[in-house]
C-alpha positions as CSV (number, residue, x, y, z in Angstrom):
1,X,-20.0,9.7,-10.0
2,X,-17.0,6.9,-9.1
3,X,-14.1,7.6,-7.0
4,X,-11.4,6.0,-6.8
5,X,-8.7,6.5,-3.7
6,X,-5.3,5.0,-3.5
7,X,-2.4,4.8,-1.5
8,X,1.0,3.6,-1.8
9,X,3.3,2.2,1.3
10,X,7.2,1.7,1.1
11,X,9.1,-0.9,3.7
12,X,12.6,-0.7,4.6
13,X,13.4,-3.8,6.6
14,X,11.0,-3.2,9.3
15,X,9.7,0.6,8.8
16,X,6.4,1.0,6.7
17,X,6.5,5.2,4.7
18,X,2.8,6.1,3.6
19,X,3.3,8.0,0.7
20,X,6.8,7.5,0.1
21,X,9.1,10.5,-1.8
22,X,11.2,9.2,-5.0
23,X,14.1,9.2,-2.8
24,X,12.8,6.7,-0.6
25,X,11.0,4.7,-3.1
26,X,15.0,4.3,-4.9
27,X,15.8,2.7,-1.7
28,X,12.6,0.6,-0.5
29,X,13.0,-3.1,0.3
30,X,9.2,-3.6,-1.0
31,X,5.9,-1.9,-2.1
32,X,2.2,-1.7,-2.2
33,X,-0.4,0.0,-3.9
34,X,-4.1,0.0,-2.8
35,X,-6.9,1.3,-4.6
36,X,-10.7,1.4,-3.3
37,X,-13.9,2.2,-4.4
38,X,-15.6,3.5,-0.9
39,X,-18.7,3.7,-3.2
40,X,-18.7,-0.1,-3.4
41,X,-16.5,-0.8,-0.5
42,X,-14.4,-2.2,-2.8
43,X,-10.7,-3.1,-3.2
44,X,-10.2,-2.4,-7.2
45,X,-6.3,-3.1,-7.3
46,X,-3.4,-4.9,-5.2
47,X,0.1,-4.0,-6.7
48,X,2.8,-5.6,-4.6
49,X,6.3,-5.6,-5.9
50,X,9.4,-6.8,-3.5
51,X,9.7,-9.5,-0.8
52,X,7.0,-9.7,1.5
53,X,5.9,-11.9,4.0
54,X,2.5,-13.1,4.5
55,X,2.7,-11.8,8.2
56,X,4.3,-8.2,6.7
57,X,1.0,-8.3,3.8
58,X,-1.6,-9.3,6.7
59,X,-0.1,-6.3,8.9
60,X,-0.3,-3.4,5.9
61,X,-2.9,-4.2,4.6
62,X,-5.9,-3.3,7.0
63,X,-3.8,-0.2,7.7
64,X,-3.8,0.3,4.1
65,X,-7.3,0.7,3.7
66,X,-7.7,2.6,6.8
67,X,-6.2,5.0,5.7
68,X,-7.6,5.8,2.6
């Protein structure tokens, strides 16, 4: 059996939401979407959508798949 976990982070200038509601999502500066195969220790998909920085991407990231 695969499974797959994900997890999506909003930004608002400087604030990171995990697992933002729709009414913060309508007013997010950015996005991300990570989905990982612990099975494999894979990442399986990157979504980013917004403006982000590299420095903002290298920050979230690791958290990102912490948290999953």
């Amino acid at each position: 059996m695969i499974i797959f976990t994900s997890l999506r982070q909003s930004y608002f200038g400087k604030n990171i939401i995990i697992d933002p509601t729709s009414d913060e999502e309508a007013w997010q500066d950015g996005s991300l979407v990570v989905a990982f195969m612990p099975a494999r220790k894979e990442i399986t998909q990157l979504t980013l959508a917004g403006e982000w920085s590299d420095g903002k991407i290298t920050n979230v990231c690791p958290t990102s798949i912490g948290s999953i």
